[in-house]
C-alpha positions in Angstrom: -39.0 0.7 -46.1 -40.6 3.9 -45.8 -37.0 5.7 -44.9 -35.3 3.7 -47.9 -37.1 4.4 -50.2 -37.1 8.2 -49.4 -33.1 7.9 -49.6 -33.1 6.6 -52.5 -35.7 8.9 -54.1 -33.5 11.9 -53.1 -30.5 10.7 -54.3 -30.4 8.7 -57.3 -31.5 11.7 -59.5 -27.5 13.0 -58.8 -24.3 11.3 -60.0 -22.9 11.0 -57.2 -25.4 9.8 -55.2 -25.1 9.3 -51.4 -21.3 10.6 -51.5 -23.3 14.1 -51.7 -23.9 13.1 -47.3 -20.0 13.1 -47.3 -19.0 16.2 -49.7 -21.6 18.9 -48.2 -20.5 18.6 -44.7 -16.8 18.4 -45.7 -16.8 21.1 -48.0 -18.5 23.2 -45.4 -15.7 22.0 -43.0 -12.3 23.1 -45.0 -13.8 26.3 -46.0 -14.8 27.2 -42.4 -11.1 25.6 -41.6 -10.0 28.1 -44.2 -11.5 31.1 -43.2 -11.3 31.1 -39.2 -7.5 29.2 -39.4 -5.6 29.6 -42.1 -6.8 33.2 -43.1 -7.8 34.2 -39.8 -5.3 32.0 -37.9 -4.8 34.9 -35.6 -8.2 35.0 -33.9 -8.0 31.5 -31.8 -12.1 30.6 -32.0 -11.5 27.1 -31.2 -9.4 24.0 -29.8 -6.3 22.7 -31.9 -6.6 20.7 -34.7 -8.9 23.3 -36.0 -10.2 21.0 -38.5 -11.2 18.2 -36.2 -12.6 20.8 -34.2 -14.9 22.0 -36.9 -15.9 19.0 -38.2 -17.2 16.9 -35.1 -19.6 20.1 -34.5 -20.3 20.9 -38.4 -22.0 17.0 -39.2 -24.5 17.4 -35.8 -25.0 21.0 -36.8 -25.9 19.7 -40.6 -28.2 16.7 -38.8 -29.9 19.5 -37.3 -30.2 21.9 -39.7 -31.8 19.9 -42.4 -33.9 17.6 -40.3 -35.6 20.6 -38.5 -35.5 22.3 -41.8 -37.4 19.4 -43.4 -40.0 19.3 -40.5 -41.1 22.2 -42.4 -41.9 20.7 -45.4 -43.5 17.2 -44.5 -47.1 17.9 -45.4 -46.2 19.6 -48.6 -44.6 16.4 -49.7 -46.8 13.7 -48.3 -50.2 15.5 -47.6 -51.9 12.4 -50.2 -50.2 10.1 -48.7 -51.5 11.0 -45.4 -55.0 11.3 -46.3 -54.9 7.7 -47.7 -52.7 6.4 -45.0 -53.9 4.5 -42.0 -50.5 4.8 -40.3 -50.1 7.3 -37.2 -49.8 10.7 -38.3 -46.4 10.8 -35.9 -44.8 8.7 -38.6 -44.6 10.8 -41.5 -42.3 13.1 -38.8 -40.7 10.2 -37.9 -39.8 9.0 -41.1 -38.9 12.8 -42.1 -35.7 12.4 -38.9 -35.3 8.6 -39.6 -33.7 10.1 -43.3 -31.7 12.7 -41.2 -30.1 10.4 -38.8 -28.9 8.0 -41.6 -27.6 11.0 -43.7 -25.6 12.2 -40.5 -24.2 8.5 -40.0 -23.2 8.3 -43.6 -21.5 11.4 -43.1 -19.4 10.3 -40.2 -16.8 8.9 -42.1 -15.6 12.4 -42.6 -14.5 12.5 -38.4 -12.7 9.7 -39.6 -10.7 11.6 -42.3 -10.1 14.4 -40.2 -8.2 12.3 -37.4 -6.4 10.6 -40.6 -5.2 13.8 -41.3 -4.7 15.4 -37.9 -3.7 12.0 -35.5 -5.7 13.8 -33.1 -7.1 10.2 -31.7 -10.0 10.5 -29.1 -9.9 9.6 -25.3 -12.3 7.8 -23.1 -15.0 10.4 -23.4 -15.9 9.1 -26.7 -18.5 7.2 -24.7 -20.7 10.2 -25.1 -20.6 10.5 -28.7 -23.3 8.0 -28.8 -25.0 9.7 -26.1 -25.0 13.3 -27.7 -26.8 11.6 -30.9 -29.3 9.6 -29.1 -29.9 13.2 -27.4 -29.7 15.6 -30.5 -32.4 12.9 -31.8 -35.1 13.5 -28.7 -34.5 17.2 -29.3 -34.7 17.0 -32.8 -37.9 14.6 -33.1 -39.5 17.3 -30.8 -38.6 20.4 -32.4 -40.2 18.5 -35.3 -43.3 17.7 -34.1 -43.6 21.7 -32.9 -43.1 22.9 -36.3 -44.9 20.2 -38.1 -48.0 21.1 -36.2 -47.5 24.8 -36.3 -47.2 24.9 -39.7 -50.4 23.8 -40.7 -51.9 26.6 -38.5 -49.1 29.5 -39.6 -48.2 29.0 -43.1 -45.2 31.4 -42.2 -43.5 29.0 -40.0 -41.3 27.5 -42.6 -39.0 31.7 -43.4 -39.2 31.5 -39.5 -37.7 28.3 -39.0 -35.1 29.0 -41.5 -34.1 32.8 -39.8 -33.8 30.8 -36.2 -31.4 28.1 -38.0 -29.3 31.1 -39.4 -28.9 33.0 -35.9 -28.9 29.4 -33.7 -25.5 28.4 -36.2 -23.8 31.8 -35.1 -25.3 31.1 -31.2 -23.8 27.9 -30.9 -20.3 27.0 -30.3 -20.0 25.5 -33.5 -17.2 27.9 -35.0 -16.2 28.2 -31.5 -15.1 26.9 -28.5 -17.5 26.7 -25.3 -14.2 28.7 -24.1 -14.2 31.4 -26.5 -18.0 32.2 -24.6 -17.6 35.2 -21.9 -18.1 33.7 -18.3 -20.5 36.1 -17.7 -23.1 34.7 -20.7 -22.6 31.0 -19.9 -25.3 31.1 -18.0 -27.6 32.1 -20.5 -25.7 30.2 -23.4 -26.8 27.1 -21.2 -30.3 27.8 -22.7 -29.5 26.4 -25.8 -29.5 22.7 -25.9 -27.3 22.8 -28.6 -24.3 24.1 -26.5 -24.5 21.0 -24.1 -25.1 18.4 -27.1 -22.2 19.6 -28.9 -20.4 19.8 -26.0 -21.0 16.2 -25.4 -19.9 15.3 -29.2 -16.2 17.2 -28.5 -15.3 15.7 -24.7 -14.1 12.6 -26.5 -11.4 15.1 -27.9 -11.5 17.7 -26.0 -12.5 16.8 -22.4 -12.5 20.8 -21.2 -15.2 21.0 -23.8 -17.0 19.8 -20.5 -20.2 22.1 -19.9 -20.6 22.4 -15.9 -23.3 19.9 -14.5 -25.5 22.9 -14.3 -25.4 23.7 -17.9 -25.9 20.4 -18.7 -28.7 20.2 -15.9 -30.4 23.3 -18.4 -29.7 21.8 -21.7 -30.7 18.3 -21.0 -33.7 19.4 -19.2 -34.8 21.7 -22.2 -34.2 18.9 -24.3 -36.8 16.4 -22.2 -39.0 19.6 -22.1 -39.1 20.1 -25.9 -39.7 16.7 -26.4 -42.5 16.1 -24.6 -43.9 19.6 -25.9 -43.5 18.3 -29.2 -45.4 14.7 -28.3 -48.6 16.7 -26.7 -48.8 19.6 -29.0 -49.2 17.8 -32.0 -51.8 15.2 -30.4 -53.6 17.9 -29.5 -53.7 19.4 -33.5 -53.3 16.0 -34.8 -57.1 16.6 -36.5 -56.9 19.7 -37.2 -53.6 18.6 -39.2 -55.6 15.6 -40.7 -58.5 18.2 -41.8 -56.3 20.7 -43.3 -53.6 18.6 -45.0 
């Protein structure tokens, strides 16, 4: 009730309401598209349809950029609430990713359009699609919790966050494929979960999207590491939180 209500609080002040989860991301994708293939189509950053490419990396990249960049924010908006509330303090972060999740399923439909308009269809990989969310999620909830809890102790956290987001978008094969990445830095680009969860997203496409098992070994494992970071650092400032909220 808690996630409705904040969907609907967000977007029935606008016209166009919860089309705006479809338009952002798309708009995002044919100007990117633009850019990088039609005005740049000599530099080959990615896999072929361009546009499919983008946009099955460009809607988990959006998930990701506004649910950590609304981790940020949570007190701020329900600090009352919370000091009033008898629910777990975990909730209100919960609740803050619950809205980002359904955004990012609302804004599927656009994968949809693109194979409309490509007839790229997907192969037996598409399995992992699932996978990659339920993945991107763990990540995601605990990356939350992290900044959630720092936040109340370092008011800066929130212009940090959003110089990391800037530099992660450019560090992660978003634009680009996994390909395009020297052999000699794959290695280290294996450090950043995002590489093996969007690589997980495109195999259904593009199967030699395929990190190796090592990679995946690092970025999974970071992911499982993150998460449970997340979970005990914020227990352990949960009252700290609750006295400075």
């Amino acid at each position: 009730m808690l996630v409705l209500r904040d969907l609907q609080k967000k977007y029935t002040r606008f016209r166009l309401g919860y089309l705006w989860t479809l338009l952002e991301p798309l708009g995002m994708s044919l100007v990117l598209w633009l850019v990088f293939s039609v005005l740049l189509g000599a530099r080959a950053l990615g896999l072929q349809p361009y546009l499919l490419f983008l946009s099955v990396a460009i809607l988990p990249w959006w998930w990701f950029s506004t649910g950590i960049g609304a981790s940020t924010r949570i007190w701020r908006r329900t600090g009352t609430q919370l000091r009033i509330s008898t629910l777990p303090t975990q909730l209100w972060v919960v609740r803050a990713m619950l809205v980002s999740l359904i955004e990012f399923i609302f804004s599927l439909p656009v994968i949809l359009l693109g194979i409309a308009l490509t007839g790229f269809l997907p192969g037996p990989w598409i399995v992992m699609f699932p996978v990659a969310i339920v993945v991107q999620f763990l990540l995601m909830y605990g990356l939350s919790l992290l900044i959630a809890a720092a936040a109340v102790v370092f008011p800066d956290v929130a212009r940090l966050v959003r110089i990391v987001l800037r530099a992660m978008f450019y560090l992660s094969p978003v634009l680009y494929s996994v390909s395009n990445i020297p052999e000699s830095a794959q290695f280290i680009a294996s450090f950043n979960p995002l590489v093996g969860v969007l690589g997980l997203y495109r195999i259904g496409w593009w199967p030699e999207e395929a990190s190796t098992a090592t990679g995946y070994g690092i970025s999974l494992t970071l992911c499982l590491v993150i998460f449970v970071a997340g979970v005990l650092v914020f227990r352990k400032l949960e009252p700290r939180i609750l006295k400075e909220v």
